[in-house]
Each structure stands twice: as C-alpha cells, then as structure tokens.
C-alpha positions in Angstrom: -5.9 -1.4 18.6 -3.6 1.6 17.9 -5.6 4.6 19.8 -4.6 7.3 17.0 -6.1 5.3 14.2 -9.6 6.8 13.5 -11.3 3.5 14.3 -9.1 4.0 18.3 -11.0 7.4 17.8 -14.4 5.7 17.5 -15.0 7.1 14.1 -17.1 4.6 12.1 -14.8 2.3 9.6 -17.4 0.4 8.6 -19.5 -2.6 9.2 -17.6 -5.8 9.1 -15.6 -6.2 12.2 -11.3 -6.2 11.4 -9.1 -8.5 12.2 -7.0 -8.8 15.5 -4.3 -6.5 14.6 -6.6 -4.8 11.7 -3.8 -4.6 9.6 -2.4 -6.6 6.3 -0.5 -9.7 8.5 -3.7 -10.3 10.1 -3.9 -12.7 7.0 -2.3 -15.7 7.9 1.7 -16.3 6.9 1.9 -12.7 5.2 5.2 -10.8 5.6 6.2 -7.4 5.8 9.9 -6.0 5.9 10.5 -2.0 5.2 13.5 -0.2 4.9 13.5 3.7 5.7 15.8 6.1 4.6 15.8 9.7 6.3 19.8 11.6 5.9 19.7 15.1 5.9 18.4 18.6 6.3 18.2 21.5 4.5 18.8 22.8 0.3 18.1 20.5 -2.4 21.7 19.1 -3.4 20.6 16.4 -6.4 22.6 13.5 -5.3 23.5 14.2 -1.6 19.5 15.2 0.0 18.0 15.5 1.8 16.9 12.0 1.9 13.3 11.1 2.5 12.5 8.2 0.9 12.9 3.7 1.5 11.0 0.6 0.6 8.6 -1.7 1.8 8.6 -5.7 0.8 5.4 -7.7 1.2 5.6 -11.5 0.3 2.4 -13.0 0.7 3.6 -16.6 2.4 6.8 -17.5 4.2 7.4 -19.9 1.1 9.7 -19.6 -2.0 7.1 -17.7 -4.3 8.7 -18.7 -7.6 8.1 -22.0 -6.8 4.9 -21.9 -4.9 3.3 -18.5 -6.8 -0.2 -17.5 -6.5 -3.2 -16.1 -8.1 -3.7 -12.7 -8.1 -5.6 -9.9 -10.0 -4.8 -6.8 -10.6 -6.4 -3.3 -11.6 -5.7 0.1 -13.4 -7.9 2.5 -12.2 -5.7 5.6 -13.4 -2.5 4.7 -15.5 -0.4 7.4 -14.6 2.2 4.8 -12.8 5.6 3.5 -13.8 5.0 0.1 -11.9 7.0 -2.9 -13.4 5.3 -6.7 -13.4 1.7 -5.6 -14.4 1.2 -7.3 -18.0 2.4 -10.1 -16.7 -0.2 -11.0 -14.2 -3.0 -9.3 -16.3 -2.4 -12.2 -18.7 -1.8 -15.1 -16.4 -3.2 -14.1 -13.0 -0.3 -15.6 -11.5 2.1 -13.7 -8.8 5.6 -15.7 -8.4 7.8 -12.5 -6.9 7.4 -10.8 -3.9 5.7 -7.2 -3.7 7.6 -4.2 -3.5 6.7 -0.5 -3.2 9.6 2.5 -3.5 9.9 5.6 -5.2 9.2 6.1 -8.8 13.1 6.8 -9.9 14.2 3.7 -7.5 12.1 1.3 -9.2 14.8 -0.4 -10.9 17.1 -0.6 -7.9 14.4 -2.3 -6.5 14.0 -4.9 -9.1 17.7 -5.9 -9.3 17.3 -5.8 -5.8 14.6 -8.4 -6.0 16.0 -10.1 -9.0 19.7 -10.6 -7.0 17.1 -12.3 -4.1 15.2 -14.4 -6.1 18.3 -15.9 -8.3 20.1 -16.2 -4.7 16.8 -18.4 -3.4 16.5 -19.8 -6.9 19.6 -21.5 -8.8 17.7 -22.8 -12.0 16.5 -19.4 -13.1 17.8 -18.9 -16.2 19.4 -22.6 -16.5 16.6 -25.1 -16.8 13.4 -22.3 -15.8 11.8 -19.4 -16.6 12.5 -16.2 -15.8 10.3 -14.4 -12.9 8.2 -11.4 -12.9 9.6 -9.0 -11.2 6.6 -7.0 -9.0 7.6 -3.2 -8.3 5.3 -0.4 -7.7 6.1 3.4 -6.8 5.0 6.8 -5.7 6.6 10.1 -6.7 8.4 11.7 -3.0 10.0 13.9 -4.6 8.1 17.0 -2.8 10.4 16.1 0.2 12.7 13.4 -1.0 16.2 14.1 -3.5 14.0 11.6 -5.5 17.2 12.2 -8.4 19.5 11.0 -6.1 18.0 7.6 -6.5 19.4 6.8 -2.8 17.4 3.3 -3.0 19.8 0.7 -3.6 19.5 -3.1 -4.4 20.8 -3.9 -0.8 18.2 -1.8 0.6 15.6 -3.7 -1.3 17.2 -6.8 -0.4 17.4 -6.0 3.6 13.7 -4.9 3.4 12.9 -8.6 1.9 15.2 -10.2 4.8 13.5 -8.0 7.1 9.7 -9.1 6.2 7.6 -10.8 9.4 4.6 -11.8 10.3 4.1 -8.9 13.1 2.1 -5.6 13.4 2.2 -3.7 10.2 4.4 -0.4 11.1 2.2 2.5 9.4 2.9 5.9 8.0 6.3 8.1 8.0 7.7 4.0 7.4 9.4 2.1 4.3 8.4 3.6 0.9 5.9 6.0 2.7 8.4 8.1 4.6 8.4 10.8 1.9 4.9 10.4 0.7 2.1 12.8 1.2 -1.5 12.5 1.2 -4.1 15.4 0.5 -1.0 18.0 1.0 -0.8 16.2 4.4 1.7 13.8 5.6 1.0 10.6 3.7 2.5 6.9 3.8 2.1 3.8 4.7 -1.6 2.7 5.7 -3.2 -0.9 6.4 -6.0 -2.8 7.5 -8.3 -6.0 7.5 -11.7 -7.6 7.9 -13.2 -10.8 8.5 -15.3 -13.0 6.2 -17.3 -15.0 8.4 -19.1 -18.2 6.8 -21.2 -21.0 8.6 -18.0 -23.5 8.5 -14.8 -21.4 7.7 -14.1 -17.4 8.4 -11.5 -15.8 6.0 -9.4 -12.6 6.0 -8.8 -9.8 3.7 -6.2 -7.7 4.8 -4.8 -4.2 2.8 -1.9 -2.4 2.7 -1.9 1.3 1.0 0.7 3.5 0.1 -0.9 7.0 -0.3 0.4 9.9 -2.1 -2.1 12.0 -3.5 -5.2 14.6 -3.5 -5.9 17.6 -2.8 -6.5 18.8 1.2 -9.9 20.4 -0.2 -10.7 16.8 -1.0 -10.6 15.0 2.0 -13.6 13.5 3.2 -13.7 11.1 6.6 -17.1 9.5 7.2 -18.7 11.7 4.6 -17.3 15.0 6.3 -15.8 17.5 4.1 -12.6 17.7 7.3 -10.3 19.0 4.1 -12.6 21.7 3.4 -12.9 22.5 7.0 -9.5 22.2 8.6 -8.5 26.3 8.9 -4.9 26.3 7.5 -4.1 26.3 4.0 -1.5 23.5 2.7 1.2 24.0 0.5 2.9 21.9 -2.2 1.1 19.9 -5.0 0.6 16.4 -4.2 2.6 14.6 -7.0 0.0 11.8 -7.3 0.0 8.1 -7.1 -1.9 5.3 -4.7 -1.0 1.8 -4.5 -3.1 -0.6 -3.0 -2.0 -4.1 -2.4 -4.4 -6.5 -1.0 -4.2 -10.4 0.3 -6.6 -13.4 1.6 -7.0 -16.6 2.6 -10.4 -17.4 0.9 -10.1 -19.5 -2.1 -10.5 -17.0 -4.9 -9.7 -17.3 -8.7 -7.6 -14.9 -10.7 -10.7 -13.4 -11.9 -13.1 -13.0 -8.6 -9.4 -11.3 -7.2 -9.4 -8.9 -9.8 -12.8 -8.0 -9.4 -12.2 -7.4 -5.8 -9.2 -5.1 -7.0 -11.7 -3.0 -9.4 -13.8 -2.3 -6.3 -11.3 -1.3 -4.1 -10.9 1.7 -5.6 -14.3 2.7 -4.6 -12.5 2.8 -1.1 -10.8 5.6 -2.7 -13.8 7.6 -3.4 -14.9 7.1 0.5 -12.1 9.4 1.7 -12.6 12.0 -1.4 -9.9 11.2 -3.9 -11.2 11.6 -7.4 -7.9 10.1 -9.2 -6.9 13.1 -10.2 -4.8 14.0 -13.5 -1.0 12.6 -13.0 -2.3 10.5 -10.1 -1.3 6.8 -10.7 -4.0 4.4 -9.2 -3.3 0.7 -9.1 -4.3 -2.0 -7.0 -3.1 -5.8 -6.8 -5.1 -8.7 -4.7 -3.3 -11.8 -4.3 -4.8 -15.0 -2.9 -2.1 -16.9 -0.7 -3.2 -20.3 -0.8 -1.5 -20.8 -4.2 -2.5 -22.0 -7.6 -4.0 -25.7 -5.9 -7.4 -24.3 -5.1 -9.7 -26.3 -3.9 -14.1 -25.9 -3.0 -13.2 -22.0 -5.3 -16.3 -19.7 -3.3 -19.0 -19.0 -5.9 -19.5 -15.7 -7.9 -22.6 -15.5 -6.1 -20.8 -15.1 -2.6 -18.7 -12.6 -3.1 -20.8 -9.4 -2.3 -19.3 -9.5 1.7 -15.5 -9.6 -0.1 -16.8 -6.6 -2.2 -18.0 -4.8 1.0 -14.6 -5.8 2.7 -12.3 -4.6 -0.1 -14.2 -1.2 0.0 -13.5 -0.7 3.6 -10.2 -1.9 3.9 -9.4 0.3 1.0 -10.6 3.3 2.9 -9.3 2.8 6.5 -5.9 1.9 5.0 -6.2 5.5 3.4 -7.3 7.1 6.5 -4.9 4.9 8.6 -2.1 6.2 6.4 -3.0 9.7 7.6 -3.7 9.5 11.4 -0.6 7.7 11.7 1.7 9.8 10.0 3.5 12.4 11.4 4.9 15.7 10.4 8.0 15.3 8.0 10.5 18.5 7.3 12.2 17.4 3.8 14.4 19.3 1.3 14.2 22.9 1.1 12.3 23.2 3.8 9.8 21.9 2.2 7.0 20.6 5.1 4.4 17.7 5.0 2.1 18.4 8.4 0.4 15.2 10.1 -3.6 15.5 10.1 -4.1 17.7 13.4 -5.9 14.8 14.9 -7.6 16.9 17.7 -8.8 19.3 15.1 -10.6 16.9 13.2 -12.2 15.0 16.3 -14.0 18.4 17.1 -15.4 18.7 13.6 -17.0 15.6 14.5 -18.0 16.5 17.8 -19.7 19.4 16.4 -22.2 17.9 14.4 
C-alpha cells in the first residue's frame, strides 16, 4: 500500500476491503501503458510550450480486442466532453479498441494513433471486416499545458499502447494526468479496486480516474469540508472534465455495466464535485471476460458492485490528489499538490 494515499493515511475509504495493489490491474490481465510529456519552462509560445501534457492506454486483456471485444456500458453524467467512440457502445454495448485518455485538442492524434495499432494487429480491417471503434476520451490541460500545440502525436499514443502492463498503476503527475488539475489543486491520474466476495467465486472491480475539475471550496474528504478549510487561496479556474474508466471480472451484461457506470458518479459527489457547468463527466465499465458469458450474476446481486463502484470512484478521485505533486507549467502558471500534512491535522482535530 502506497503510504501517501489517504487509505496509507488511515482515512476511511470505505467498507469493502481493495484489492492487493488497490488499483485498476488488480483486475486480472488488465493493462496499463502511459506516455508523459513535460519540455519546457516559462511564456506561453503556442507551438513550442511549455509542454505539460501525455497519454495513458488501458486495454482491458492481453488479447487482440477487435477480435475478442467485450461488453461494456457506458454513462454521460455531464456532456460537456469531446470523447470519440461513445455512440457506438451506447448502442451495442460492445468495446473492440483499447481505451485511451489525452488531452482534449490531441484526441485525434490519439485515434490515428490507435487506428495505425489496430490496422498493424489487424490486416482484414477494411478488406473482408468492419471497421473498429475507435475509444478516446480527454481532459482540457490547457491551464498548464500549450494544449494548441497539440504536442501528442500518434507515436506517442502508439508507445503508450506498447508500453501497457499488468504492474502497479503509476498515479498522478503521470500519462494524460500530468497537466491536469483537480479542485485548483494538482490533479491526474487516480486508481483503485475492491473485492466482490461470493460463497464460491470473489471478483474484482478496479477504477482508474483522470481528474480535472472543481472548485478547491468544493472538496470534501470523508465528509470534511478540507477545501473550505485549507488556509491559502488557489488560483486558476479548473477547466473541467472527469473520466472514469472502470473494469471486472464478474460476469456482467452490457446493461448491469452501465448501471454500475451511472452510480459511479455518485463517487463523485463523495469528494464534493457537483459537475459543474463546462465540466465533462463520463464514465465507461467494461467486463473483461468477453461477449461468451456464462452463469450472467442476477440483477438482484448487484447492490455490493453498486457499493464498490461508489467507492472506487471516490478513492480513485482522492488517490489522484494525494499522489500528485506540485506542477509549474506555462506562464508560471502553478498547480500545488494537496498539502498532505495540512489536511491530516484537520482530521486530527476533530
């Protein structure tokens, strides 16, 4: 257990116990690659930086997804996003790419990116089978990144594919988090997990978030108003935007998995965002089993997934913050990491 995460902190995460890494890959076969790009220091020159941005790849088995896709649901709690692939899966529930996250002006680097992989891995794409659906979402870094540069390019989304293990998840100032913020603090790249224990099988759900958005005054951790509380004032709009992308081993349809994508975003409400105006909220849960499901878990079972999608959601948020750390981008411009000591004696206080 990382000792700077809130739960190494003993703050309360919740009640079902995490996984052994407490992170996304605690789900079995699930890789994670990033690609981080920091160049630079000082004026805004559109083009040349500072550069604060990357991208992170998630493929949800170490299989060829376009020929071995999977079900997945997905959810539009705020639709202020620019995320390519999402009809698609709304109407068939199936995932047949692998996931990646960037910047909002390098999401189409990032899909030829993808595109150039899967045609490489795939030679009857566009001869004797369908296309793919490309999966891309984003976050606006532009508050510390040269976001017009567009500095992502297809190799970068490429090496960040190549790059994808099963191994611990890095978090925060990492991939397509490096230039995120999060309640006018330093943001990123968060991620947890919890077990699903049954009388005969236990399952994992594991989460990854990429956070980049609210307002400091909004933070809550544990129910304590810590934004409200912390004595320094933060600067800098946060330009808005969480994705969530979520993945198990329990044998769930399309449908359960997009309910457990609606309630992750109560996760979101634990640590105070209200999905503010501009803010961009989606979330995407993806079983990894693939479309051969067999003994499907009831609709009447599923209130401990709905308890574990809540906190994962959370932590993931809160995990994106403890581990971040303090990021100097263009102009100047500063993102501060939560003052960790800080908010361990607002606890210790009460």
């Amino acid at each position: 257990m990382n000792k700077r995460t809130p739960r190494g902190y003993g703050l309360w995460m919740g009640q079902l116990q995490p996984g052994q890494q407490n992170d996304l890959c605690d789900v079995p076969g699930v890789l994670v690659g990033n690609v981080t790009l920091v160049r630079g220091n000082g004026p805004l020159v559109p083009g040349q930086g500072p550069v604060r941005t990357g991208v992170t790849a998630i493929r949800p088995h170490p299989g060829n997804l376009y020929r071995n896709p999977c079900w997945a649901g997905i959810h539009i709690f705020n639709g202020f996003g620019k995320s390519v692939g999402v009809p698609f899966i709304q109407e068939t529930g199936i995932l047949n790419s692998p996931i990646l996250l960037t910047n909002t002006l390098s999401v189409s680097a990032a899909a030829q990116g993808l595109l150039t992989y899967l045609l490489n891995q795939n030679p009857e794409i566009g001869n004797d089978a369908r296309t793919p659906n490309l999966v891309v979402f984003e976050c606006d870094d532009s508050y510390l990144n040269d976001i017009r540069g567009q500095h992502v390019k297809p190799s970068d989304a490429i090496l960040a594919l190549s790059r994808a293990k099963n191994s611990r998840v890095l978090q925060g100032n990492v991939g397509a988090g490096t230039g995120m913020s999060a309640f006018q603090l330093k943001g990123g790249i968060g991620s947890s997990s919890r077990l699903i224990r049954r009388k005969d099988q236990s399952y994992v759900l594991g989460m990854l978030a990429l956070a980049n958005f609210g307002l400091l005054q909004d933070l809550l951790i544990n129910g304590v108003p810590v934004g409200q509380l912390l004595s320094f004032d933060a600067e800098g709009y946060c330009p808005g935007s969480l994705i969530l992308i979520g993945l198990t081993n329990a044998p769930l349809s399309r449908w359960q998995l997009q309910r457990l994508a609606q309630r992750a975003f109560l996760g979101l409400a634990r640590t105070g965002g209200i999905s503010r105006t501009g803010s961009g909220e989606f979330c995407l849960v993806v079983n990894t089993l693939g479309l051969g499901i067999k003994d499907q878990i009831s609709d009447w079972e599923m209130d401990d997934f709905y308890q574990a999608v809540v906190e994962v959601s959370a932590e993931s948020i809160w995990n994106s913050l403890f581990l971040a750390q303090t990021m100097e981008g263009r102009d100047g411009r500063v993102r501060y990491a939560l003052p960790h000591e800080v908010v361990l004696r607002l606890f210790n206080k009460r």
